[in-house]
C-alpha positions in Angstrom: 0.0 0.0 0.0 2.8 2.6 0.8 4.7 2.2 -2.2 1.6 3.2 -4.4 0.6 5.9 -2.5 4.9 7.1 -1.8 4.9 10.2 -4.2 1.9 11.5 -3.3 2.8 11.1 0.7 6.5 12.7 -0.4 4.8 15.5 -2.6 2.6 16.7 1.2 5.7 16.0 3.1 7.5 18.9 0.9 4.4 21.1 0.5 3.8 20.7 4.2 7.3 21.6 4.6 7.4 24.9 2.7 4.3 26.1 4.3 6.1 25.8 7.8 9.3 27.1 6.5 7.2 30.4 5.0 4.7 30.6 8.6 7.6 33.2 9.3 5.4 36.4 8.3 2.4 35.0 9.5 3.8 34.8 13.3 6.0 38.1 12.9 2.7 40.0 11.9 0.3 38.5 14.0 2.2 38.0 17.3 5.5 39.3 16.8 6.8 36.2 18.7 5.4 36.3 21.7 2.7 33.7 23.7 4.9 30.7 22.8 5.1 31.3 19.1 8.4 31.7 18.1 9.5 29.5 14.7 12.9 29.0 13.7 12.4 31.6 11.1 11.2 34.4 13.4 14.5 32.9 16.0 16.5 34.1 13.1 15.5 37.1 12.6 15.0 38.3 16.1 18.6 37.0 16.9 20.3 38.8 13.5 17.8 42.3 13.6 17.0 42.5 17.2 18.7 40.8 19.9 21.4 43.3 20.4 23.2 42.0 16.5 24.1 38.4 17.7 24.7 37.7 13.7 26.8 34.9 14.4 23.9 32.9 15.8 21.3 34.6 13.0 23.7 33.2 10.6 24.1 30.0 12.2 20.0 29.4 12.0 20.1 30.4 8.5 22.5 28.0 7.3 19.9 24.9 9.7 17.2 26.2 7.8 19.4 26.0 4.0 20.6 22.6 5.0 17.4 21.0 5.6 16.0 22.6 3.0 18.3 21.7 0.2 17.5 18.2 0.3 14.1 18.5 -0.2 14.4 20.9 -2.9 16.8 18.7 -5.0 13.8 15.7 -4.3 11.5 17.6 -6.1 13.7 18.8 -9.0 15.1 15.4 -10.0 11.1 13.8 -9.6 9.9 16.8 -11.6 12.6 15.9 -14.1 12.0 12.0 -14.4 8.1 13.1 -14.5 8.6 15.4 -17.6 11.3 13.1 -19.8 8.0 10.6 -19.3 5.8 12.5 -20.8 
């Protein structure tokens, strides 16, 4: 049953994956961080623009969020890719 159904599972995983990655405005806006809603994003940011310019720990959050990001990105390029020489 899993391996019928893997793309499609893979293709949430990702688009649930970019929506939590972009939630960043939503929280800043809304909440500004506070009442226990700090994401990694809004971490970032408040550590690199606010927190007294601790860039090296802004940076450091940045690069997380690239690394686990990259991988997920290159999943959906070379799937995209197989998908279209198919067709």
């Amino acid at each position: 049953m899993i391996p019928q159904i893997y793309n499609t599972i893979a293709v949430v995983w990702t688009t649930i994956t970019i929506i939590v990655l972009k939630i960043f405005d939503i929280v800043l806006t809304m909440t500004n961080g506070q009442w226990n809603t700090q994401v990694l994003a809004n971490l970032m940011f408040d550590w690199m623009f606010r927190g007294g310019g601790d860039f090296g720990r802004g940076a450091s959050i940045a690069i997380v969020i690239m690394v686990l990001v990259i991988p997920i990105m290159v999943w959906n390029i070379r799937n995209t890719r197989k998908e279209m020489e198919g067709r």
